[in-house]
Backbone as JSON Lines, residues from 0, in Angstrom:
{"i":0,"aa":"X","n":[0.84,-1.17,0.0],"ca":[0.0,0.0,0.0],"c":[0.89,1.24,0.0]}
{"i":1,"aa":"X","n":[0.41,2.52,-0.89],"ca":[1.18,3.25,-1.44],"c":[0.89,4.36,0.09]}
{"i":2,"aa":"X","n":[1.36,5.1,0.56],"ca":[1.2,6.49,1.64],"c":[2.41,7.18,1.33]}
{"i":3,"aa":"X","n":[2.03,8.22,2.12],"ca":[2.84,9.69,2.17],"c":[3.4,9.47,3.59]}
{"i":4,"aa":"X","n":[4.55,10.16,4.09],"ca":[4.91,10.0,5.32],"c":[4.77,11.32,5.73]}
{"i":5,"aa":"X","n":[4.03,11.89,6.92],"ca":[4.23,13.39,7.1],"c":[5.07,13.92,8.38]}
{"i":6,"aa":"X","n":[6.05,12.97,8.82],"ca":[7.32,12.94,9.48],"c":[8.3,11.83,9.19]}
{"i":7,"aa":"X","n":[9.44,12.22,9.69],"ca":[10.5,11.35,9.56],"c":[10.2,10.17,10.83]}
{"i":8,"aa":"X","n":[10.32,8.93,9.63],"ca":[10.39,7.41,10.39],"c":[11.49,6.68,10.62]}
{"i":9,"aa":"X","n":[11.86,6.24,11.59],"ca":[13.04,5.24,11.4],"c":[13.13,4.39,10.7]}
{"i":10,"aa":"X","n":[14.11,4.32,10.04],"ca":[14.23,3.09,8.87],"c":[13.16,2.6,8.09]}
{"i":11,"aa":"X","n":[12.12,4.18,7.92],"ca":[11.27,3.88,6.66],"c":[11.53,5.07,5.86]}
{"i":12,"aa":"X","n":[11.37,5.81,6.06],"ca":[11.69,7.06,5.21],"c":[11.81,8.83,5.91]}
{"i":13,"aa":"X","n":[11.5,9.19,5.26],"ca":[11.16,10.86,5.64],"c":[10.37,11.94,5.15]}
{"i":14,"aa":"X","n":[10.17,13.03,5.17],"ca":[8.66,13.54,5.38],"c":[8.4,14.12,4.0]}
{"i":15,"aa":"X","n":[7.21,13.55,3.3],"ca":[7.17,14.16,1.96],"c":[7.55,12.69,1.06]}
{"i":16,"aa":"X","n":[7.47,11.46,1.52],"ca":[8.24,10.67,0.46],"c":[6.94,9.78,0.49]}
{"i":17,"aa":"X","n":[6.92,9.19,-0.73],"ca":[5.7,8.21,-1.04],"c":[6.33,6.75,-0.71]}
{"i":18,"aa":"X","n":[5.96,5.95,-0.07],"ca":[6.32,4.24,0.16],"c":[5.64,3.63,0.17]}
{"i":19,"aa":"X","n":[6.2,2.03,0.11],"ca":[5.52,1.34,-0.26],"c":[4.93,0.59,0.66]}
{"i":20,"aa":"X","n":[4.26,0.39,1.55],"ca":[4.65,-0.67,3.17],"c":[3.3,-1.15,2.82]}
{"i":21,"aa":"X","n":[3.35,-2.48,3.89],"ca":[2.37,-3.78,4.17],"c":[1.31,-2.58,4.54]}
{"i":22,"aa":"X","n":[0.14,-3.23,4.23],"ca":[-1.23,-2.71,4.37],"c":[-1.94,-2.64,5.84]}
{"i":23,"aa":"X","n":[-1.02,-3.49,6.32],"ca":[-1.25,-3.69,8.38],"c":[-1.03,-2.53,8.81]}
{"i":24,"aa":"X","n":[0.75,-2.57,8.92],"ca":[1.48,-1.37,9.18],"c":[1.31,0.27,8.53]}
{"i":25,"aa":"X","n":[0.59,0.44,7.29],"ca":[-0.21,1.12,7.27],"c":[-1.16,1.97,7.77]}
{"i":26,"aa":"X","n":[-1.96,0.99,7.8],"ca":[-3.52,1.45,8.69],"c":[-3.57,0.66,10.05]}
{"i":27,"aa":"X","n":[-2.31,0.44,10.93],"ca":[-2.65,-0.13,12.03],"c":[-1.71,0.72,12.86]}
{"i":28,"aa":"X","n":[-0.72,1.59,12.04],"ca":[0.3,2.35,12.83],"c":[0.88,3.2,11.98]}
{"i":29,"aa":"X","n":[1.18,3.6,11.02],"ca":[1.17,5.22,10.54],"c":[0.31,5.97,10.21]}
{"i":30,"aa":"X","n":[-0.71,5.28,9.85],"ca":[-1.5,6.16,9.6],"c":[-2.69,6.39,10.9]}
{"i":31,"aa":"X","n":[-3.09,5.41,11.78],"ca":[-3.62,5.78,13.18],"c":[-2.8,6.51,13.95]}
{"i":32,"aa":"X","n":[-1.74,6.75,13.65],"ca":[-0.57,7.94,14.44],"c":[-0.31,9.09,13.98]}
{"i":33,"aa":"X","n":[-1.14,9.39,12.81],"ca":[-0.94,10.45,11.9],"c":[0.76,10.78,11.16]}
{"i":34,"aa":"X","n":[1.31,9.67,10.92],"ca":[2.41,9.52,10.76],"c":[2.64,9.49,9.28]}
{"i":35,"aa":"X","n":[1.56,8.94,8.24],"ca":[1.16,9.04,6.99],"c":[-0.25,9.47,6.48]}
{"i":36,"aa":"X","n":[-0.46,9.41,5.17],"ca":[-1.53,9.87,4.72],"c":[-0.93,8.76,2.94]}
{"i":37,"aa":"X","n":[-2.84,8.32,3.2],"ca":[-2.72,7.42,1.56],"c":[-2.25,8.0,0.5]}
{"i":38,"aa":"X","n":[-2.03,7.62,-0.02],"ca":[-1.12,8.57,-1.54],"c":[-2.26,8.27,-2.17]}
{"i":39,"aa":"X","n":[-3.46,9.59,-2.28],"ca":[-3.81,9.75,-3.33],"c":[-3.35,10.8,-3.94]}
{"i":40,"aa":"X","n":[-3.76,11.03,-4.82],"ca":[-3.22,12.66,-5.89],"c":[-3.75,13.73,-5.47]}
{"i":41,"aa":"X","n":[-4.85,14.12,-4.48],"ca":[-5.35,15.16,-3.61],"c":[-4.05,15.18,-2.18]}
{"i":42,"aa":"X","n":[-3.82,13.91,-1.81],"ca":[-2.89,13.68,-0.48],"c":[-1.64,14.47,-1.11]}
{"i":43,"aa":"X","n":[-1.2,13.53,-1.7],"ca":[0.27,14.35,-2.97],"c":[0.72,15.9,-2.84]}
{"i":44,"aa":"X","n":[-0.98,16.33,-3.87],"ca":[-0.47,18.02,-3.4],"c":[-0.44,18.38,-2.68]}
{"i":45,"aa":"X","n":[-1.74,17.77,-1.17],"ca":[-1.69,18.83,0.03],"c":[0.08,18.42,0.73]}
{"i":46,"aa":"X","n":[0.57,17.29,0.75],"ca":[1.29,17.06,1.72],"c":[2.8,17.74,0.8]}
{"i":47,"aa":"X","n":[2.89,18.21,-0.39],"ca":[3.83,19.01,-1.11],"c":[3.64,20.46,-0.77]}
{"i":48,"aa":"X","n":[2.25,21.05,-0.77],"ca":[1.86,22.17,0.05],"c":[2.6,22.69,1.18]}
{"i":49,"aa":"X","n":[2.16,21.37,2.02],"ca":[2.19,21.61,3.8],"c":[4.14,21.16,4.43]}
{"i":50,"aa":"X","n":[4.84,20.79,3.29],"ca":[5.97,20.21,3.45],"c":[7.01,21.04,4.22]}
{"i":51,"aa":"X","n":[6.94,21.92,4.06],"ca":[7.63,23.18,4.48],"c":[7.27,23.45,6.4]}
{"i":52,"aa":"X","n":[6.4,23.36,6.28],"ca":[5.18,23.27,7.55],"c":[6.3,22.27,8.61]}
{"i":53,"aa":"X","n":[5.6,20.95,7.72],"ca":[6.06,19.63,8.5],"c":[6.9,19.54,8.82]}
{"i":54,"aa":"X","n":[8.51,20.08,7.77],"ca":[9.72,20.17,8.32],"c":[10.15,21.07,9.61]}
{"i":55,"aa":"X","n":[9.73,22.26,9.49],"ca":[9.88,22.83,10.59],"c":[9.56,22.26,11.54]}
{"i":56,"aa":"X","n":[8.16,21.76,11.54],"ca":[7.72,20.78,12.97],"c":[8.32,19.67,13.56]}
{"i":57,"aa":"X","n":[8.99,19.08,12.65],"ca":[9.9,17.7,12.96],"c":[11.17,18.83,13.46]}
{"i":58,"aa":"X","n":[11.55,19.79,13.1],"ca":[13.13,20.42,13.63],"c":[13.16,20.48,15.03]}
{"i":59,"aa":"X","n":[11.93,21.0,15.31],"ca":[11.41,21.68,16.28],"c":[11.52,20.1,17.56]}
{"i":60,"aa":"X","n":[10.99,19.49,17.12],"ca":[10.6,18.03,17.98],"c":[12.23,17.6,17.83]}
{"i":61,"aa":"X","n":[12.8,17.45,17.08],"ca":[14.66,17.24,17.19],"c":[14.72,18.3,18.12]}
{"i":62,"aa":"X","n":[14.55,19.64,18.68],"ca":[15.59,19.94,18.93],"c":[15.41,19.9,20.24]}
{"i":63,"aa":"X","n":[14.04,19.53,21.0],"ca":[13.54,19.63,22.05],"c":[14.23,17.93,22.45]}
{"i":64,"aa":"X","n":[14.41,16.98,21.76],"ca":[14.99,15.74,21.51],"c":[16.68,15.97,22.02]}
{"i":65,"aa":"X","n":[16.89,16.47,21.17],"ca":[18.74,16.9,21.43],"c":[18.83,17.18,22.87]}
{"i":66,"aa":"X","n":[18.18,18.56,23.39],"ca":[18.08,18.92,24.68],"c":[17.81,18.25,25.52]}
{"i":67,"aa":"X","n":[17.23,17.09,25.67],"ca":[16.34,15.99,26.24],"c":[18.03,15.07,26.44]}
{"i":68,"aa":"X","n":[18.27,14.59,24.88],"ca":[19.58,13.71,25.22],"c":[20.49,14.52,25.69]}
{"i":69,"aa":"X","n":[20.93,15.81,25.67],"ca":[21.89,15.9,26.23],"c":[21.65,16.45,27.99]}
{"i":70,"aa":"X","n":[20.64,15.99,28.59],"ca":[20.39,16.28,30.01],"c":[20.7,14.9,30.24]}
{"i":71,"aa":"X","n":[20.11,13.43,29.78],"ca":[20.16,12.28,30.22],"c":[21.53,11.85,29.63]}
{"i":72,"aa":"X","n":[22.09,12.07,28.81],"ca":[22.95,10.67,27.74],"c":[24.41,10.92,28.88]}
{"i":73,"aa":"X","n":[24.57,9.42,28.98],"ca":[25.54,9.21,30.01],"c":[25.38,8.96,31.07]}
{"i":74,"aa":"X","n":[24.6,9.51,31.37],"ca":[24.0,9.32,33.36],"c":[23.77,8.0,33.82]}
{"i":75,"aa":"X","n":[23.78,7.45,34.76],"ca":[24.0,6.32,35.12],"c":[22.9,6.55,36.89]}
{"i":76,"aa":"X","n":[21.81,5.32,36.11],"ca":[21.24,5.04,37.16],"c":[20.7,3.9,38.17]}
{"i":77,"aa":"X","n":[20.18,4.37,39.5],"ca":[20.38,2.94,40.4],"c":[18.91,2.14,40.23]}
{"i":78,"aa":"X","n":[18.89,0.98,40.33],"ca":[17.72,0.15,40.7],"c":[18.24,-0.95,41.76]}
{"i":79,"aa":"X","n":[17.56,-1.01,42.58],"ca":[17.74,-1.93,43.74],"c":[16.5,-2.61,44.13]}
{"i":80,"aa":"X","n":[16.85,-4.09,43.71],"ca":[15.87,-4.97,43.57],"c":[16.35,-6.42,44.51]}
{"i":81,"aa":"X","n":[15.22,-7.37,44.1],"ca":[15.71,-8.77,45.16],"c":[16.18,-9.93,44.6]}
{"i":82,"aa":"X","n":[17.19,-10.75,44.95],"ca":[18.33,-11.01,44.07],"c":[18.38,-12.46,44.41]}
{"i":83,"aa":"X","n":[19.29,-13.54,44.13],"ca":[19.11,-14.79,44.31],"c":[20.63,-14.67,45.23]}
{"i":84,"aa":"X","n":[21.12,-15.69,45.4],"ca":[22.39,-15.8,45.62],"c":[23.91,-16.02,44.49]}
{"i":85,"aa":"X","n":[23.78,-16.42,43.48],"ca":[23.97,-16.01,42.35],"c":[23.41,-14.81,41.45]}
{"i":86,"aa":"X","n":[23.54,-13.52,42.26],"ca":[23.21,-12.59,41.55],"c":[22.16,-12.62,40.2]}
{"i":87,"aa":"X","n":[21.56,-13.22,40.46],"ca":[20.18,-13.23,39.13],"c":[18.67,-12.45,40.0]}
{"i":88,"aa":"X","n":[18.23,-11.66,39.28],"ca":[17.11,-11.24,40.11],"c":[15.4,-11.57,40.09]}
{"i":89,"aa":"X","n":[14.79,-11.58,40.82],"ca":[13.85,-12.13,40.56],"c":[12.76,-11.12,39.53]}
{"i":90,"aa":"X","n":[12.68,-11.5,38.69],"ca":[11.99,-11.27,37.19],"c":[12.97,-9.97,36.8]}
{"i":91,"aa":"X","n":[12.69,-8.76,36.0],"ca":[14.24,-8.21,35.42],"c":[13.75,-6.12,35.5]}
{"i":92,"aa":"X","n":[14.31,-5.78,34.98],"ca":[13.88,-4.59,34.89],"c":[13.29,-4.29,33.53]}
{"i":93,"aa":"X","n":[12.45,-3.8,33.94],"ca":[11.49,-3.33,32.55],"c":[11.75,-1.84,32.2]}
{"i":94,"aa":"X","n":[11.4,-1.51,30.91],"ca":[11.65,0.08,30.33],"c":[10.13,0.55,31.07]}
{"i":95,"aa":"X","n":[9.34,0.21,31.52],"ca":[8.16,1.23,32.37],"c":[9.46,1.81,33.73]}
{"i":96,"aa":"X","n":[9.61,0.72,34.33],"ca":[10.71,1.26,35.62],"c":[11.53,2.15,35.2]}
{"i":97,"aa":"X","n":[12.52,1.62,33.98],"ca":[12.89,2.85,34.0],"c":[12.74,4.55,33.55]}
{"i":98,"aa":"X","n":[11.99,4.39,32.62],"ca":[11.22,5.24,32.02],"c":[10.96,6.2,33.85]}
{"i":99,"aa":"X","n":[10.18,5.51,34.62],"ca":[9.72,6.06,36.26],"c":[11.25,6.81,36.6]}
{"i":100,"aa":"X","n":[12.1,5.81,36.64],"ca":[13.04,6.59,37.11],"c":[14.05,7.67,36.46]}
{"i":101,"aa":"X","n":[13.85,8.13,35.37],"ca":[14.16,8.76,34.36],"c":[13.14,10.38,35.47]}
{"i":102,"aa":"X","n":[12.09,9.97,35.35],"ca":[10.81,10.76,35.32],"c":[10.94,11.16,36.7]}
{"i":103,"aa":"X","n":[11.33,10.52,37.8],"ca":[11.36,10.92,38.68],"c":[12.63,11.62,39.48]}
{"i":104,"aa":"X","n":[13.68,11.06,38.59],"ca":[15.24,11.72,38.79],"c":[15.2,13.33,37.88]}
{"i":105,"aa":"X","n":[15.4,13.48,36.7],"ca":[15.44,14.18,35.41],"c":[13.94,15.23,35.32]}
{"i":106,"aa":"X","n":[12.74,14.71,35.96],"ca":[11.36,15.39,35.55],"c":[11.55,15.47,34.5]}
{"i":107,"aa":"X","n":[11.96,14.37,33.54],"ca":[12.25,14.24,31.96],"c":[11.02,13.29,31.8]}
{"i":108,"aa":"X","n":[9.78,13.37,30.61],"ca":[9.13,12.3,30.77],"c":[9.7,12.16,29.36]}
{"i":109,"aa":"X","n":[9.75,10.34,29.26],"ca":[10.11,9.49,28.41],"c":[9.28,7.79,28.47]}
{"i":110,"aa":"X","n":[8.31,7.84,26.85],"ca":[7.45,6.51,26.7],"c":[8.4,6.0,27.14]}
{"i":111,"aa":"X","n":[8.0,4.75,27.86],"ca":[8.72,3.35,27.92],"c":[9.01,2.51,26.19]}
{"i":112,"aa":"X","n":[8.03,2.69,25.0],"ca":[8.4,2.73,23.8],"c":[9.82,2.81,23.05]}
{"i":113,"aa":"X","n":[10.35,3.95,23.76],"ca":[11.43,4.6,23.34],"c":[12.52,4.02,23.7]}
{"i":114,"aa":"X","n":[12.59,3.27,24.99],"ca":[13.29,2.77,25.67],"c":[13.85,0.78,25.05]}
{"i":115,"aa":"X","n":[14.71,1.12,24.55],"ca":[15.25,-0.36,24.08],"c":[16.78,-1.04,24.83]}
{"i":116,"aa":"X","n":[16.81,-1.62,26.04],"ca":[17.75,-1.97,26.55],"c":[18.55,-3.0,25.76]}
{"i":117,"aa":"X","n":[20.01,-3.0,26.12],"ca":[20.84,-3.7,24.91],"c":[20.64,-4.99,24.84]}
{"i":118,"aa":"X","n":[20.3,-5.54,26.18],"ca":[20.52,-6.8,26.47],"c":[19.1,-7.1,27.61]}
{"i":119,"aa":"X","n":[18.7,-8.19,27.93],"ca":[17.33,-7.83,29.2],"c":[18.08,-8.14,30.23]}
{"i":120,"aa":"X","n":[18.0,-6.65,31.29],"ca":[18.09,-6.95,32.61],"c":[17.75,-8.11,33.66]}
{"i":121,"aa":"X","n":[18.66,-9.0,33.98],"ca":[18.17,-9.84,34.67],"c":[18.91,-10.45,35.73]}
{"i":122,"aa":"X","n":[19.88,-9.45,35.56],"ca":[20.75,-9.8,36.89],"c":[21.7,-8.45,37.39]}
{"i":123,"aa":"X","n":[22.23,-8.84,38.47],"ca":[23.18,-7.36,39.01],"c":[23.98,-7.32,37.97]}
{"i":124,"aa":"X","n":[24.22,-5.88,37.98],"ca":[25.37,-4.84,37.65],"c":[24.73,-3.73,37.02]}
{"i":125,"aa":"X","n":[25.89,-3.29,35.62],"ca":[25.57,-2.36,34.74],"c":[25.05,-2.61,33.41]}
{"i":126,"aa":"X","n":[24.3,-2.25,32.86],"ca":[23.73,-2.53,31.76],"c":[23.61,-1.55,30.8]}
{"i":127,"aa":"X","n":[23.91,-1.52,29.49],"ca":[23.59,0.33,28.56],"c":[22.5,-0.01,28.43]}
{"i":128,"aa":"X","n":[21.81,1.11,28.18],"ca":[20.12,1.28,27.27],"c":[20.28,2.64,26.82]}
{"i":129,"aa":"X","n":[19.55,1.84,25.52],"ca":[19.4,3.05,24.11],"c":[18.12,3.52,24.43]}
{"i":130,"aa":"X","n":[17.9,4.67,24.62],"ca":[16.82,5.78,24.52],"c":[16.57,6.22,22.84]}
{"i":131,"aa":"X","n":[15.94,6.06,22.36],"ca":[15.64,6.78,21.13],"c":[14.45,7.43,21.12]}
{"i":132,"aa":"X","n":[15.01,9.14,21.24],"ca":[14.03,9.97,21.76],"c":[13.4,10.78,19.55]}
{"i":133,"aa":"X","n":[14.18,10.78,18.99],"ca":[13.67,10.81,17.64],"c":[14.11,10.11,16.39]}
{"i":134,"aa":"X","n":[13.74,10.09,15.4],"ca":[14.57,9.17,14.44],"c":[15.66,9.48,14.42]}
{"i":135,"aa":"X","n":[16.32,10.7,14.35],"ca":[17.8,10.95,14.13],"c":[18.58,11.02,15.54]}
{"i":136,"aa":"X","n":[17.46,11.35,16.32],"ca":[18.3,11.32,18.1],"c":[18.26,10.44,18.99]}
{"i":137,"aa":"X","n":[19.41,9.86,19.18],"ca":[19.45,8.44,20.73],"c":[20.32,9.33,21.96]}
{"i":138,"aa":"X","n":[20.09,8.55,22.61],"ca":[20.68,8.88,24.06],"c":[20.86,7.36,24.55]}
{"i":139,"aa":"X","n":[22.28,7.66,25.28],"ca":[22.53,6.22,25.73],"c":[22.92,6.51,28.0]}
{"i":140,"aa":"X","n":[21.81,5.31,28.0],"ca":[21.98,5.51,29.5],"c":[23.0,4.01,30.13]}
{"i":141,"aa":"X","n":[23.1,4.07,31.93],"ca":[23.31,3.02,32.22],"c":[22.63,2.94,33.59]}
{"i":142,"aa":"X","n":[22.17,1.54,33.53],"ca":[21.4,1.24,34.77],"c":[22.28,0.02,35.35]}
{"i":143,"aa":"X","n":[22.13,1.0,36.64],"ca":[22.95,-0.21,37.62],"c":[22.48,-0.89,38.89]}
{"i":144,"aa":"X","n":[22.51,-1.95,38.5],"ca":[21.23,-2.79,39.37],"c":[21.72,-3.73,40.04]}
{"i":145,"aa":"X","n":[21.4,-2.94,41.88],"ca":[22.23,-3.3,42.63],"c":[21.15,-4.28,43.72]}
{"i":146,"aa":"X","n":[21.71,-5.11,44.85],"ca":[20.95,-6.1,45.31],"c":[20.63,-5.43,46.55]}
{"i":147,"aa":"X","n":[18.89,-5.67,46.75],"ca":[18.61,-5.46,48.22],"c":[18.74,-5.99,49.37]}
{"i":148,"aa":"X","n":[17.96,-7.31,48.69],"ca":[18.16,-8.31,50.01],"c":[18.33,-9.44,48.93]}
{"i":149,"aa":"X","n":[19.33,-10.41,49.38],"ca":[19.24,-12.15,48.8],"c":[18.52,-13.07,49.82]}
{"i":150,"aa":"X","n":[17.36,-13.79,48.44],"ca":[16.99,-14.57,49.4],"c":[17.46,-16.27,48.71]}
{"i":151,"aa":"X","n":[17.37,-16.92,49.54],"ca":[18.13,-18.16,49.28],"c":[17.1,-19.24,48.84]}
């Protein structure tokens, strides 16, 4: 199915470009996100019209993005959870937690969406996680996940 994209997507395109994508992904998530518009030949001109528009608006969302990564990227944060005796913890850390603790350290709010850890938390130490706050902007954190109590 043919659409218009009226922002920049990750690793689909950028704003103003016609593609080609599955008919799901389509109408089940760019275009219920207002992220595309069907390529008809009325869509075409308005979104060649409004292009100028859109770009500015995506700059604008980068730059509030940039500012965003450069308050978090690097920072290194704690979670203290309950642990086995072999340091494995009981179930792991999720991107909602941290996303909370982002939100509650930073008063930065950040979807848990955005949040893609490198590897799944599931035991002590340090771990990176990629924040990808826009298509062109990441931020890279570290969570360090330390033991409360071991129970045996």
């Amino acid at each position: 199915m043919k659409v218009i994209l009226l922002e920049n997507v990750k690793r689909i395109g950028s704003i103003g470009e016609v593609i080609d994508v599955k008919r799901g992904y389509a109408r089940n998530f760019l275009i219920a996100n207002k992220k595309a518009l069907y390529a008809s030949k009325e869509n075409i001109k308005e979104v060649e019209r409004i292009k100028a528009e859109l770009s500015k608006k995506d700059n604008e969302i980068k730059k509030e993005a940039l500012s965003i990564a450069d308050q978090i990227n690097g920072k290194e944060y704690i979670v203290n959870k309950l642990s086995t005796e072999n340091k494995e913890l009981y179930g792991s850390v999720k991107p909602t937690e941290i996303s909370k603790l982002i939100k509650d350290e930073n008063k930065i709010d950040i979807k848990p969406a955005m949040i893609q850890p490198v590897e799944e938390i599931k035991a002590i130490g340090k771990f990176k996680v990629r924040i990808s706050l826009h298509s062109e902007v990441d931020a890279e954190i570290t969570i360090n996940v330390l033991s409360t109590d071991t129970i045996q």
